[in-house]
TORDREN-589963 format. One line per 3 residues: their letters; for each residue x, y, z of N, C-alpha, C, O. Coordinates in steps of 0.02 Angstrom, whole numbers, plus 50000, padded with zeros to 5 digits. Atoms other than C-alpha are relative to their C-alpha. Layout:
! residues N
A) X/Y/Z/X/Y/Z/X/Y/Z/X/Y/Z | ...
***
This chain:
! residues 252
XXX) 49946/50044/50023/51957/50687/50099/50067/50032/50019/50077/50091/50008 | 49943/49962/49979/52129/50716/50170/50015/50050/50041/50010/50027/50098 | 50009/49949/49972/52155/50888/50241/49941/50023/49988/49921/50068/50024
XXX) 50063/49958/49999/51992/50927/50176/49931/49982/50031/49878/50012/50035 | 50072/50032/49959/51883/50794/50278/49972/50044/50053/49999/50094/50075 | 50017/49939/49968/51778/50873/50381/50018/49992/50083/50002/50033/50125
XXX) 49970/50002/49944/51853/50814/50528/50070/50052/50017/50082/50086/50067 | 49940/49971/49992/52022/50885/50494/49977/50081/49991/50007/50119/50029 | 50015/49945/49999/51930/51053/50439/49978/50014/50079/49996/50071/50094
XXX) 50022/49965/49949/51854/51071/50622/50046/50002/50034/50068/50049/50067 | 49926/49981/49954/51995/51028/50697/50055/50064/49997/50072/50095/50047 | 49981/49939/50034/52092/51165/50601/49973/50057/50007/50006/50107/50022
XXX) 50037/49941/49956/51956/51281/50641/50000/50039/50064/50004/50099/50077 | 50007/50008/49940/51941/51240/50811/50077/50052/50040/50077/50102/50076 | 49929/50002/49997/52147/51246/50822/50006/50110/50009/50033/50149/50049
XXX) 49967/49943/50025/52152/51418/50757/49935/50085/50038/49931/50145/50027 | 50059/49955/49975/51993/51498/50863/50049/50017/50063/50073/50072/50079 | 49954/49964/49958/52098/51473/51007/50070/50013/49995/50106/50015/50045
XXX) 49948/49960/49996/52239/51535/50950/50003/50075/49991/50042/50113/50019 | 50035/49938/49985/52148/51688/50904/49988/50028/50081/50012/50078/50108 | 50031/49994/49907/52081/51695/51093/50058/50038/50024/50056/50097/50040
XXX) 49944/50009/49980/52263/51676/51140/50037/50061/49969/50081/50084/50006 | 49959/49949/50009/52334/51826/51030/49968/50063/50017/49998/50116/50027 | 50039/49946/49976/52194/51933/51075/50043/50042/50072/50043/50102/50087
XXX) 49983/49956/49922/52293/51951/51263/50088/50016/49988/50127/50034/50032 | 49928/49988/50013/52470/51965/51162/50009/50058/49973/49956/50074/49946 | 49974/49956/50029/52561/52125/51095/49973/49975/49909/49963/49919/49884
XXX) 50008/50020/50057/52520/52154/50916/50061/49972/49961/50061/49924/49924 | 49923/50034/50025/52706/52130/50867/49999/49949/49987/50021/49932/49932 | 49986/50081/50013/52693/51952/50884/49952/49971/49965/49947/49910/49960
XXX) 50050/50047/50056/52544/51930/50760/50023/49985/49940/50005/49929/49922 | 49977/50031/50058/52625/51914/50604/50048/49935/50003/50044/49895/49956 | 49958/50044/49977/52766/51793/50688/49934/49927/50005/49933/49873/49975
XXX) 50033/50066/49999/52624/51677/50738/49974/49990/49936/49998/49943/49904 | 50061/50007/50046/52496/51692/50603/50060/49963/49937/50030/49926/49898 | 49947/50030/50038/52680/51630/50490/49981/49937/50023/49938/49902/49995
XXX) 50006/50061/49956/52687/51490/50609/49926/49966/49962/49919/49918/49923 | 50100/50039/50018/52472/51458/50578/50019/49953/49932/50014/49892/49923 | 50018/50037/50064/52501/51439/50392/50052/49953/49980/50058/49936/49922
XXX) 49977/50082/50003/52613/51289/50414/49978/49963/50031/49976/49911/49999 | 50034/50028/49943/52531/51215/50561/49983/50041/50063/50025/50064/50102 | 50030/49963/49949/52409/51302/50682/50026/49975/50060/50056/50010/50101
XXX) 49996/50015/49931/52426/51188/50818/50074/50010/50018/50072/50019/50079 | 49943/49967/49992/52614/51233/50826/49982/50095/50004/49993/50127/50055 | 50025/49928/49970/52554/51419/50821/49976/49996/50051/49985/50056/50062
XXX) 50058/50014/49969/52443/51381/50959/50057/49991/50069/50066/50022/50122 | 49956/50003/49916/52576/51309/51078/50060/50068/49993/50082/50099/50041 | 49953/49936/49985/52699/51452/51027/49969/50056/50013/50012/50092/50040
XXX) 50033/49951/49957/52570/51595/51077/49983/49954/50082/49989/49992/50130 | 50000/50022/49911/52545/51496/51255/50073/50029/50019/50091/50081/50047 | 49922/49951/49978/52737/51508/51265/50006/50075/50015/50028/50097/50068
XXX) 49999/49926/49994/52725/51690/51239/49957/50027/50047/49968/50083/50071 | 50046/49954/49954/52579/51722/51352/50051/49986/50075/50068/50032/50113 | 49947/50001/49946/52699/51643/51489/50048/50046/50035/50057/50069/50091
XXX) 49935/49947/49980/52849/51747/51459/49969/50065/50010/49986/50094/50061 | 50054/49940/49993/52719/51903/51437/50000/50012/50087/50034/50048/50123 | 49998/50029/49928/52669/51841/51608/50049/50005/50049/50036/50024/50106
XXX) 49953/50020/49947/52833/51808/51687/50013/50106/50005/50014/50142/50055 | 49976/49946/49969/52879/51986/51651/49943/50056/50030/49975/50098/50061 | 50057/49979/49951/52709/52077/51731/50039/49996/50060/50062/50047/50083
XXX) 49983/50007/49957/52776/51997/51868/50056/50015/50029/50062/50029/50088 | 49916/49990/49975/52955/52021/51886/50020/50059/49972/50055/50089/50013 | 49981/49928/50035/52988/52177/51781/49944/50055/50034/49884/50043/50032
XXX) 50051/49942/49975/52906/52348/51869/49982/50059/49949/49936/50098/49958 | 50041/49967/50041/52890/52439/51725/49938/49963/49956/49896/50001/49933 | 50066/50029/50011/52756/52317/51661/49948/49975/50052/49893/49954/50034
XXX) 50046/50017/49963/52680/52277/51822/49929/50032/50001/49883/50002/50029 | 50067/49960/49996/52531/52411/51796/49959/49979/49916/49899/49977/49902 | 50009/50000/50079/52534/52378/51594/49950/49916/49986/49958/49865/50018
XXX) 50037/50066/50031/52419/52235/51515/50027/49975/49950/50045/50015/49906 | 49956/50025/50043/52500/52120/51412/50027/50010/49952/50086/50007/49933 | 49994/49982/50088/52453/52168/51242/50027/50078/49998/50033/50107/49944
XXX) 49952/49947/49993/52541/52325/51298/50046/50008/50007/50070/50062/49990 | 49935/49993/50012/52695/52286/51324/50025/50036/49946/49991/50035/49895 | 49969/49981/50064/52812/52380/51206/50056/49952/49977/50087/49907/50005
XXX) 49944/50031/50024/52925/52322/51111/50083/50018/50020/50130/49978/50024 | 49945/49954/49982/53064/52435/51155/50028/49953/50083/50081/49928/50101 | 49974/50050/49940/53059/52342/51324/50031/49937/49984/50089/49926/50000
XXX) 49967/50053/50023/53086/52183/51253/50062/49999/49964/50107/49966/49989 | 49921/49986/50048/53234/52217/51133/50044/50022/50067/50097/49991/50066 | 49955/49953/49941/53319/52318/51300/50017/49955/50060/50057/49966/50106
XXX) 49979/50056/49958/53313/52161/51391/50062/49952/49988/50063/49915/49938 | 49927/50063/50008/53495/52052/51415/49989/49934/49997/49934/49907/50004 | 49993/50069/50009/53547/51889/51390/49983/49979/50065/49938/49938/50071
XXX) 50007/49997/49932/53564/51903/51592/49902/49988/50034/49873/49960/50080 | 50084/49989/49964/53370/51935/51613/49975/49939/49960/49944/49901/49997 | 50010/50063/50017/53339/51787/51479/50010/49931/50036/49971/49884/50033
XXX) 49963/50060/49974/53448/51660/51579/49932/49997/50076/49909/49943/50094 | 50034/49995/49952/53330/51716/51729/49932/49976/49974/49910/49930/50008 | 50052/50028/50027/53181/51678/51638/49995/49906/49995/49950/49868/50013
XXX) 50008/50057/50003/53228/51513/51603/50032/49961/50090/50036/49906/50115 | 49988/50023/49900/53280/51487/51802/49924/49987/50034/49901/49944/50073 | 50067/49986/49966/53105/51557/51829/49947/49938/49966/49891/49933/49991
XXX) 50031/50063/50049/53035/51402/51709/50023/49938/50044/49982/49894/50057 | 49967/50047/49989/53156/51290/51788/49952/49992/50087/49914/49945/50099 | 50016/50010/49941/53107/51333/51987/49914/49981/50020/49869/50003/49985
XXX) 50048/50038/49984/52963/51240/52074/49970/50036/50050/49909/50039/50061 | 50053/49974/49940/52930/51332/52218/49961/50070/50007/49999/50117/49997 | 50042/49925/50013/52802/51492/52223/50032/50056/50033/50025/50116/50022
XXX) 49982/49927/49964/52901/51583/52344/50067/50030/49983/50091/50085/49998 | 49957/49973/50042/53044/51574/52238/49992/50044/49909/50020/50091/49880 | 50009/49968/50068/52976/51603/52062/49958/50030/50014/49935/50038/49957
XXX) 50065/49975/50035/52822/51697/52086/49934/49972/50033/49938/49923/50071 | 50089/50043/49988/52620/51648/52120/49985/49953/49981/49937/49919/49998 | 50020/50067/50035/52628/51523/52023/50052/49938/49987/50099/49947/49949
XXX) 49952/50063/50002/52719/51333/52041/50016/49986/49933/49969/49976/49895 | 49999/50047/50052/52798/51269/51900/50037/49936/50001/50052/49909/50055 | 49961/50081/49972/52888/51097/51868/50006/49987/49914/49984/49943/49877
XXX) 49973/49999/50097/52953/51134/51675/50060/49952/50015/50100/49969/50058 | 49942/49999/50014/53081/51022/51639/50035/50027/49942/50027/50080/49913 | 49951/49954/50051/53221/51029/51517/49972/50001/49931/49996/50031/49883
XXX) 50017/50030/50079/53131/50970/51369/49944/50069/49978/49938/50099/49924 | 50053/49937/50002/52987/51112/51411/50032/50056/49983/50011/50094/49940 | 49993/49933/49995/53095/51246/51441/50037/50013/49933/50040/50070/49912
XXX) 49959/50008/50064/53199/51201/51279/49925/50032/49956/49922/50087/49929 | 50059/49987/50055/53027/51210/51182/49971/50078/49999/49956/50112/49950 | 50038/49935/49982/52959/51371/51276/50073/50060/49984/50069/50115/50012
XXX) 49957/49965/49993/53131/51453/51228/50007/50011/49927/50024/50065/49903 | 49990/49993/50052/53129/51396/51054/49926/50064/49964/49924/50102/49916 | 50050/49955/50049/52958/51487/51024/50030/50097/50016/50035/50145/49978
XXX) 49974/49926/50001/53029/51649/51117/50080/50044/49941/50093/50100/49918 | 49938/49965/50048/53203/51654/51011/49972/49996/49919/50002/50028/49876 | 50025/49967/50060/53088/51642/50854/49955/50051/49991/49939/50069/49934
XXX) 50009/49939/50001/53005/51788/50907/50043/50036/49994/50037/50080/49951 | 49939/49947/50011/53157/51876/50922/50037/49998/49937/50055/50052/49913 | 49964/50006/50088/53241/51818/50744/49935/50031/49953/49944/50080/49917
XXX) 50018/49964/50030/53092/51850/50670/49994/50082/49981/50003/50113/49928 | 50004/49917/50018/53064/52035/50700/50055/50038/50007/50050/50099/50009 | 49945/49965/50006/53246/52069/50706/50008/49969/49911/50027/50014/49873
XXX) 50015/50001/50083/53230/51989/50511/49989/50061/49969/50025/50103/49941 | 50032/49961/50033/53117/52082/50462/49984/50091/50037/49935/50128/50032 | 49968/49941/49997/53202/52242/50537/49939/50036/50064/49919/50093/50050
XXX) 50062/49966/49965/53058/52289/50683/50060/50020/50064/50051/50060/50110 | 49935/50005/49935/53207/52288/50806/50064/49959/49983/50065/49908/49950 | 49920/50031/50008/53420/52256/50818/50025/49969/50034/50075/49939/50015
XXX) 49963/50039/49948/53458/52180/50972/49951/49948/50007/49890/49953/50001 | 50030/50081/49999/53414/51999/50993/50044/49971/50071/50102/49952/50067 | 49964/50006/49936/53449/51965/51201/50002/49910/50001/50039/49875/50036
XXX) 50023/50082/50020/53392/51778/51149/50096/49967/49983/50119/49917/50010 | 49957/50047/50016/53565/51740/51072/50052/49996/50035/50083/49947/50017 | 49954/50038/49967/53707/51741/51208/49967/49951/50071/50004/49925/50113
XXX) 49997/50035/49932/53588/51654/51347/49989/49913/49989/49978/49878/49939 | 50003/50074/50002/53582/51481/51393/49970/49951/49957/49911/49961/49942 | 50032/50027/50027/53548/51355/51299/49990/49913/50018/50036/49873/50024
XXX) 49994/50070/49981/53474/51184/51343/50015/49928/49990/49974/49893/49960 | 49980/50052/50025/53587/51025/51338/49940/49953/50002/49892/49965/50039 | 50070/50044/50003/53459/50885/51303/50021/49953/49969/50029/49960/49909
XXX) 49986/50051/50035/53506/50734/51265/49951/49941/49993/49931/49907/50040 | 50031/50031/50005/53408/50635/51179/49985/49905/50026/50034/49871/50011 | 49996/50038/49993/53359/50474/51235/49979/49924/49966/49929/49919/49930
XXX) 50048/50042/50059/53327/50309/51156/49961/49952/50030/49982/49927/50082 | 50054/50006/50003/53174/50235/51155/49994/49927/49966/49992/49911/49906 | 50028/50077/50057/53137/50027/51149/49942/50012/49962/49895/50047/49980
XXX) 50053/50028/50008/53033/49970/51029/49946/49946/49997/49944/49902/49954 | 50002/50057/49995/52919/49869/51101/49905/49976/49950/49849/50002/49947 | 50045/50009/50060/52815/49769/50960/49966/49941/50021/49994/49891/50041
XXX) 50062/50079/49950/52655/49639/51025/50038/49949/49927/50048/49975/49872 | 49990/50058/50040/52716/49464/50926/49927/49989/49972/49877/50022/49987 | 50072/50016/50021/52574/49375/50824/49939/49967/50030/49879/49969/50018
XXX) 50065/50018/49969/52496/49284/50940/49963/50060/50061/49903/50057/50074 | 50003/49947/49976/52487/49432/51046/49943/50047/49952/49886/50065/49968 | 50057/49974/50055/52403/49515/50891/49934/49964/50003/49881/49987/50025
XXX) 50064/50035/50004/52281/49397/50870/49935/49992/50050/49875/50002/50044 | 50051/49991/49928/52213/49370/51053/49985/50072/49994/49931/50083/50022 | 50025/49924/49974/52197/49564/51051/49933/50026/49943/49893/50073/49948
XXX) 50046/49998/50064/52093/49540/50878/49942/49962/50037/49891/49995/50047 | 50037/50040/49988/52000/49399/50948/49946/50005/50058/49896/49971/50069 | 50062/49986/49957/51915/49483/51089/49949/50057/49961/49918/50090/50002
XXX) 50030/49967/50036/51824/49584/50964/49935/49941/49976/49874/49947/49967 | 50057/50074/50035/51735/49414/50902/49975/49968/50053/49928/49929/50041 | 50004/50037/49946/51732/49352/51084/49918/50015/49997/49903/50068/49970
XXX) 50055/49988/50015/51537/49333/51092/49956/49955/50068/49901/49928/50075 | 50031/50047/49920/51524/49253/51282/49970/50058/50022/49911/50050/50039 | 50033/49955/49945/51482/49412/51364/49922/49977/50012/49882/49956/49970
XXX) 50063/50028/49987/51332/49376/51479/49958/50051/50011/49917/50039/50056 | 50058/49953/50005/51226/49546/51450/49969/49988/49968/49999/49939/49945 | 50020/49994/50074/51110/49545/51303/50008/50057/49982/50020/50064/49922
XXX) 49956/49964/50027/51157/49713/51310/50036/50049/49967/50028/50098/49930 | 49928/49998/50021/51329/49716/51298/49998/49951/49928/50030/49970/49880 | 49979/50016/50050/51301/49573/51170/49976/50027/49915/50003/50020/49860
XXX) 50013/49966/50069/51195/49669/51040/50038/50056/50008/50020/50091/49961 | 49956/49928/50019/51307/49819/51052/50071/49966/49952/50094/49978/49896 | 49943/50037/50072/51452/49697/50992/49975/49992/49956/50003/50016/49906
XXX) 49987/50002/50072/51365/49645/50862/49982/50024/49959/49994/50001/49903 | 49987/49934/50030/51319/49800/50802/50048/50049/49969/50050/50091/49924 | 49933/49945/50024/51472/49874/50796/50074/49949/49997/50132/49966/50009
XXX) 49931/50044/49970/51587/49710/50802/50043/50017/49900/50103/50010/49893 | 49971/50011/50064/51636/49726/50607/50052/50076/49993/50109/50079/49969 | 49959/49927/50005/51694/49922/50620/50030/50003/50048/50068/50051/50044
XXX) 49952/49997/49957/51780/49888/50785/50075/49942/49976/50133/49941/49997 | 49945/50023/50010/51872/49762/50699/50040/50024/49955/50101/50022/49962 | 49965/49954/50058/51908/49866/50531/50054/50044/50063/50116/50044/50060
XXX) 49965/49927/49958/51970/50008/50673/50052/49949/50010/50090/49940/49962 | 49943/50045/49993/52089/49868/50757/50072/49972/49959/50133/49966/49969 | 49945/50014/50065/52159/49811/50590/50047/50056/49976/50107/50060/49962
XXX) 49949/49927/50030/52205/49980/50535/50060/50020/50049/50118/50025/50028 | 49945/49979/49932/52304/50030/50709/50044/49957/49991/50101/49973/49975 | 49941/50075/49989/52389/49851/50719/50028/49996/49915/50068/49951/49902
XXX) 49970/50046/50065/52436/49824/50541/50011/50071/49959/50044/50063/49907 | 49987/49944/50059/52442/50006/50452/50056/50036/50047/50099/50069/50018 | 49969/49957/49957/52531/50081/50604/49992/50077/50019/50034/50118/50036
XXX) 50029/49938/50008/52423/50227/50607/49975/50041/50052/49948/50004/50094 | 50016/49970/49922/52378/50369/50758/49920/49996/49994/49887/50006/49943 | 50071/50004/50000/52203/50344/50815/49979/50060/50004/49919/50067/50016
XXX) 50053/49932/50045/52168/50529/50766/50012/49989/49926/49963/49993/49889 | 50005/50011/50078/52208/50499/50601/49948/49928/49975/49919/49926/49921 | 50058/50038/49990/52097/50360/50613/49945/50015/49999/49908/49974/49972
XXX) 50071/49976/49968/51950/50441/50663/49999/50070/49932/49947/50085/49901 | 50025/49940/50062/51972/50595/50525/50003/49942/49950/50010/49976/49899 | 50004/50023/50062/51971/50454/50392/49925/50003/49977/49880/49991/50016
XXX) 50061/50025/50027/51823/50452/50269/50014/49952/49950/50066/49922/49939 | 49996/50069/50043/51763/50333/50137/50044/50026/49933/50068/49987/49892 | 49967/49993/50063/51844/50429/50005/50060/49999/50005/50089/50003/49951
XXX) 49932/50011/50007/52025/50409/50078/50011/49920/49989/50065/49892/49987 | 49977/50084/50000/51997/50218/50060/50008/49987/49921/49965/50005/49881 | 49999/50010/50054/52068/50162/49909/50011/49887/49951/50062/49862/49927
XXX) 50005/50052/49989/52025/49974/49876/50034/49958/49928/50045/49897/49930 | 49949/50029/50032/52123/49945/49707/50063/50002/50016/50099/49955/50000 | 49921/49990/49978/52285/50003/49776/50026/49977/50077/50083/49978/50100
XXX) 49988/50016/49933/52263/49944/49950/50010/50049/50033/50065/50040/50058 | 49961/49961/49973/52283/50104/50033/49972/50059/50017/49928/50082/49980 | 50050/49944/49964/52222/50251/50137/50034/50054/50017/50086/50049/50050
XXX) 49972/49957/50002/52256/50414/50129/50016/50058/50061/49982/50109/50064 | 50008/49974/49926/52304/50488/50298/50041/50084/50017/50091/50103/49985 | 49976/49925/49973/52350/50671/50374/50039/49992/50056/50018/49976/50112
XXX) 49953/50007/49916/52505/50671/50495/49996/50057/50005/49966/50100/49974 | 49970/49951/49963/52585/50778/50604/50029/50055/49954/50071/50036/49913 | 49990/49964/50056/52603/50952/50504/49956/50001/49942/49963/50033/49890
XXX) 50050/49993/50085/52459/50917/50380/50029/49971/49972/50012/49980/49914 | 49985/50016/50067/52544/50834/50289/49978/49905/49949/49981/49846/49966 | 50055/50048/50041/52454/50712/50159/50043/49902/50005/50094/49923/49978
XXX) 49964/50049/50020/52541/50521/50150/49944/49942/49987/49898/49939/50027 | 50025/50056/50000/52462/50363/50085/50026/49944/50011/50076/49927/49979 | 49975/50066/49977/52481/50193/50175/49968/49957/49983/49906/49955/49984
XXX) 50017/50066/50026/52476/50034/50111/49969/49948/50034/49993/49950/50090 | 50007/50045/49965/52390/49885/50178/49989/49936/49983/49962/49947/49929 | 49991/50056/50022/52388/49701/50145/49912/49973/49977/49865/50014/49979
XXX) 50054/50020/50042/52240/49601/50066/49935/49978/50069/49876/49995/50074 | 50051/50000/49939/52182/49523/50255/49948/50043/50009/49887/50032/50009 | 50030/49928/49962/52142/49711/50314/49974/50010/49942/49930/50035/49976
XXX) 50041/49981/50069/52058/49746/50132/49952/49979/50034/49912/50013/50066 | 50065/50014/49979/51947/49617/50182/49976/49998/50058/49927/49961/50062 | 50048/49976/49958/51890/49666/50332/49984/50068/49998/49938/50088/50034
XXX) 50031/49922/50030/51869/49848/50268/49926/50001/49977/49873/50029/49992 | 50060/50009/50026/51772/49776/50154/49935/50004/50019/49887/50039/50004 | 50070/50036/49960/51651/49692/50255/49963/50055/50027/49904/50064/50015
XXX) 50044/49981/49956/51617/49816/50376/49994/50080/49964/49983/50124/50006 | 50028/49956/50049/51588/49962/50224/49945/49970/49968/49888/49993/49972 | 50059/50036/50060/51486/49853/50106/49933/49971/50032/49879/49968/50004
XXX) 50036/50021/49958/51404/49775/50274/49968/50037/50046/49928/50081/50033 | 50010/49934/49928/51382/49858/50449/49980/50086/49980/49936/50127/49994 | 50022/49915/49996/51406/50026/50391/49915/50006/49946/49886/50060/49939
***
């Protein structure tokens, strides 16, 4: 139920195996920084150790006192001793496309990436200058990326639009037999699924971790896990009840 279905538990599991994997080839320094990160949301830990294996990465390559060293060796002492100057280069080296300029390896980061892959490196650096592991923080005079957000139609299907997109769910011409016993096998829980997306406004992973115990059929309303874990219940109208209904009390 909630964070505790067992969908969202494997996922969470899953989430946090490879991020393990992933700190295994990092300095230990940066385990407490992530493992912070984990216990608000793994999968945010998860992309900020990638970030880090990157920059790890970038300097192997470009720095000669780590070219012989393995990652999780780096010191720290190196890092703190690095400028704003060698930061700004980092994010050049994010920015450039071609291998024979950055390196062995192509990239094609834009601004939105390198903004993200910058934010996980300058909370490595606040953190363990926090909590006193190091004083210099080369993170805060370099560049920082303008980004302007953009806006975003929204574009919303009308009702008849809804409906035809409902209605091929019931459509019952197909000329397999089948294709047609598979519909009607599963035509009542493909339409419950439909209703929920179109009418609750809900992500089809959160969809898919629902069980029967987030359905709540006096209150209309299902208890879903967003982005961050975090718990919300959504409402839904009496229609979508009854086709819940049906295809719980029925099909399933």
């Amino acid at each position: 139920m909630g964070k505790k279905s067992e969908f969202n538990q494997n996922k969470d599991r899953e989430l946090r195996l490879k991020l393990h994997e992933i700190m295994t080839l990092l300095p230990r320094y940066t385990y407490d920084y992530l493992n912070e990160k984990a216990e608000r949301n793994p999968n945010t830990a998860l992309a900020y150790a990638r970030d880090l294996n990157t920059f790890f990465q970038y300097l192997k390559e470009f720095c000669p006192e780590t070219a012989e060293v393995p990652i999780k060796d780096i010191s720290m002492e190196l890092i703190e001793n690095l400028t704003y100057q060698d930061i700004n280069e980092y994010q050049n080296y994010l920015d450039v496309k071609h291998p024979e300029i950055c390196g062995s390896k192509e990239h094609s980061n834009g601004k939105h990436a390198i903004a993200r892959k910058m934010c996980s490196l300058r909370g490595l650096y606040k953190f363990l200058c926090e909590h006193g592991y190091m004083s210099k923080n080369p993170t805060t005079g370099a560049v920082k990326q303008k980004i302007k957000l953009a806006e975003h139609e929204i574009v919303r299907m009308n009702k008849d639009e809804v409906n035809s997109y409902l209605n091929v769910i019931k459509d019952s011409s197909v000329k397999s037999v089948h294709q047609k016993k598979i519909l009607q096998n599963m035509q009542k829980r493909d339409f419950a699924i439909l209703n929920l997306l179109l009418f609750c406004g809900i992500r089809v992973s959160e969809c898919v971790a629902l069980d029967l115990d987030d359905l709540n059929f006096e209150e209309n309303s299902i208890l879903v896990v967003r982005k961050g874990l975090k718990e919300q219940f959504v409402y839904f109208n009496d229609e979508v009840a009854q086709v819940l209904k049906e295809y719980v009390e029925e099909e399933r």
